[in-house]
NUNUDO-800294 format. One record per residue (C-alpha): residue number from 1; residue in one letter; chain; x, y, z. Coordinates in steps of 0.1 Angstrom, whole numbers, plus 5000, padded with zeros to 4 digits. Layout:
// NUNUDO-800294
   num   residu   chaine      x      y      z
   NUM        A        A      X      Y      Z
...
This chain:
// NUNUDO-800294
   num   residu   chaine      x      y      z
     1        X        A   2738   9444   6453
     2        X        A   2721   9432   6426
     3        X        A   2749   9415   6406
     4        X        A   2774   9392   6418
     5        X        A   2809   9384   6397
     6        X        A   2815   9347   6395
     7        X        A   2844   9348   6371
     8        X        A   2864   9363   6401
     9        X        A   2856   9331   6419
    10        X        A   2892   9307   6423
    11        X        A   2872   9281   6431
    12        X        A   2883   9241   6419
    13        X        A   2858   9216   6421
    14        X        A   2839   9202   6446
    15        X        A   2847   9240   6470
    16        X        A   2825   9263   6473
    17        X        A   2823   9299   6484
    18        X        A   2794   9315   6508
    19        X        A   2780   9355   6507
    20        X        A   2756   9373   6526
    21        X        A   2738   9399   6505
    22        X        A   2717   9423   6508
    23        X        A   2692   9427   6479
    24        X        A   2672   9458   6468
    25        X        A   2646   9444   6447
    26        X        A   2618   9465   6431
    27        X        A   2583   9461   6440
    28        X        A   2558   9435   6419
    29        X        A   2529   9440   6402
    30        X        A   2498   9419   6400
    31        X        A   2466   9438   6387
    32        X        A   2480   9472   6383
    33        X        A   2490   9470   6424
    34        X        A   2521   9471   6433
    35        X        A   2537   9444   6464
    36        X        A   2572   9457   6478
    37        X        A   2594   9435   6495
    38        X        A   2600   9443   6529
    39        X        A   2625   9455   6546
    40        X        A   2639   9474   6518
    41        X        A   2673   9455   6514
    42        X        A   2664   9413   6516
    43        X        A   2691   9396   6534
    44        X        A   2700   9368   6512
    45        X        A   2726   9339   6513
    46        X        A   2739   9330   6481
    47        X        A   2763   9299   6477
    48        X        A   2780   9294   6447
    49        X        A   2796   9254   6447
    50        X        A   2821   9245   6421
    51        X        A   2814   9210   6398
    52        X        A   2835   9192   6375
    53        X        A   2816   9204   6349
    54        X        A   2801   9236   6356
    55        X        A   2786   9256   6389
    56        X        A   2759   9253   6410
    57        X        A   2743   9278   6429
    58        X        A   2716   9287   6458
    59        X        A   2701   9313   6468
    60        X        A   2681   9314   6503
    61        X        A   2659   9346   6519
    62        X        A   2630   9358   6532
    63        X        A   2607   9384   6531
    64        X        A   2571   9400   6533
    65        X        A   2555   9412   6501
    66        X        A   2530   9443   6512
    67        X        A   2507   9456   6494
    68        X        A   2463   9464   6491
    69        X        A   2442   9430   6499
    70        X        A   2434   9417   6466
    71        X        A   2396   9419   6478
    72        X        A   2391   9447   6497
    73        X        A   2421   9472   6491
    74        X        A   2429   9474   6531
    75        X        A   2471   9467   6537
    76        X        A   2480   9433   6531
    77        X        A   2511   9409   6532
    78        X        A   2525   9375   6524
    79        X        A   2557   9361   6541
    80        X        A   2574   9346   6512
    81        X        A   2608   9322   6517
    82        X        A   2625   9311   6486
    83        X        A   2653   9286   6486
    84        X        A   2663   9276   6448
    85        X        A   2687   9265   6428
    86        X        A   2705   9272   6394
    87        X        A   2732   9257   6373
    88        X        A   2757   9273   6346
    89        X        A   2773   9244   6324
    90        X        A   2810   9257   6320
    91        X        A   2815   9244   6287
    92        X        A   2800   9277   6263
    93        X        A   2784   9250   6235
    94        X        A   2756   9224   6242
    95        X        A   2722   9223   6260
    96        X        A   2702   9247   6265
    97        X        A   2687   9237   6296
    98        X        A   2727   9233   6311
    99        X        A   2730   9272   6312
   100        X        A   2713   9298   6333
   101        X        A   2696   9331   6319
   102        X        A   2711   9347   6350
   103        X        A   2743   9345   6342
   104        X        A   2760   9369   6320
   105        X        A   2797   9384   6311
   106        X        A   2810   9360   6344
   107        X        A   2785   9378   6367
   108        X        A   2749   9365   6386
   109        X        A   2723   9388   6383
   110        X        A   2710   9380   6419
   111        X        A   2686   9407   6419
   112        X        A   2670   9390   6391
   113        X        A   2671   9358   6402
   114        X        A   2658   9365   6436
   115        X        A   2628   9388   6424
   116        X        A   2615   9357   6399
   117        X        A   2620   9331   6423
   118        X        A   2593   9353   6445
   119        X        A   2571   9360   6422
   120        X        A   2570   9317   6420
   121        X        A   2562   9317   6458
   122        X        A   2534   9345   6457
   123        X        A   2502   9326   6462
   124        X        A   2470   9332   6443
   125        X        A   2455   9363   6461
   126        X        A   2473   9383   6485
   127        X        A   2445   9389   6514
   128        X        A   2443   9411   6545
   129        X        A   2425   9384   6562
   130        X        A   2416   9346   6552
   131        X        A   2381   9352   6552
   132        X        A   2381   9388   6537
   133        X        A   2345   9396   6526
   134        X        A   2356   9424   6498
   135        X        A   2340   9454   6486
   136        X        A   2303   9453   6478
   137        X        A   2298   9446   6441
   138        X        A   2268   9475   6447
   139        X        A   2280   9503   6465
   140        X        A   2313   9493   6466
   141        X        A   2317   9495   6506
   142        X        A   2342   9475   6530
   143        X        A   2322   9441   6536
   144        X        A   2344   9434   6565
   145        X        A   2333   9469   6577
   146        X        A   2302   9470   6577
   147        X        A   2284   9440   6561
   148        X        A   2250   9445   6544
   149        X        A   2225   9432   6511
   150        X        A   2211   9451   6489
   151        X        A   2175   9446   6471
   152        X        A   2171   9421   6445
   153        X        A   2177   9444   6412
   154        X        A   2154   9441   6387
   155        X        A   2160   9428   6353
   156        X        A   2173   9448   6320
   157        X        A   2138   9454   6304
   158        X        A   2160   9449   6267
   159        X        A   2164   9411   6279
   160        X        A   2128   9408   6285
   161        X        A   2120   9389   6247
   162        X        A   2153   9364   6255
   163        X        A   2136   9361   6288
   164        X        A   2102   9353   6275
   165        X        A   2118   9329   6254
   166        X        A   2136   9306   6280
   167        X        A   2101   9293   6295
   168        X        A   2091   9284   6258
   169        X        A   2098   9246   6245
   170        X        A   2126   9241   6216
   171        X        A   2106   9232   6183
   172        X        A   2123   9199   6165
């Protein structure tokens, strides 16, 4: 399910109503990699609660993000558990910030919602390890695999007269 009609919803104020869905949300992509949520179909709990002026609603789930080690390429994954909250103002006119950009034509787009409220809870790298070593900047070979240095390279001899140049005092 990715959308969820609202306007079908009897609810007065202060009730609300409670759904179990399952989710199929399409894999992120940081970097040109791409992270799919696992399982397949996230289990999510969506409650949508009735105000005197307008509707509030939560979503809860939780799920692993899998995808290459943002270091060394190996199979990686991030539990991720989102639990947010949106609200729809029912009166069409006023604030911006009283309406939702997920809802549309009396339906949630949960899908949507779910997938960008993720993508919030991704931290910075996705690693296969904390202390992944990564891929040699060299020779490109697993660090974690088989660690190794290689020689000091030498210097680009076309930098050689901006070299010559540091050890030289500044005229003024």
């Amino acid at each position: 399910m990715s959308r969820f009609p609202i306007r079908a919803l009897r609810l007065r104020p202060g009730e609300e109503h409670r759904e179990t869905l399952r989710l199929e949300l399409e894999p992120l992509v940081f970097g040109g990699e791409a992270y799919a949520p696992t399982p397949g179909d996230v289990p999510a709990e969506l409650v949508v609660q009735r105000a005197s002026s307008g509707d509030v609603f939560r979503l809860a789930l939780a799920t692993r993000l899998e995808g290459p080690c943002m270091r060394c390429l190996s199979p990686a994954g991030v539990a991720i558990r989102v639990d947010a909250q949106e609200y729809e103002a029912a009166s069409p006119g006023g604030d911006e910030e009283l309406h939702s950009e997920y809802v549309g034509d009396g339906e949630l787009d949960v899908a949507a919602w779910a997938r960008d409220q993720i993508a919030l809870e991704v931290p910075n790298q996705i690693l296969c390890r904390p202390d992944c070593a990564g891929l040699c900047p060299v020779c490109g070979k697993d660090l974690n695999v088989e660690p190794h240095a290689h020689a000091e390279a030498s210097a680009d001899p076309r930098w050689a007269a901006l070299e010559a140049l540091r050890g030289e005092p500044a005229d003024g």
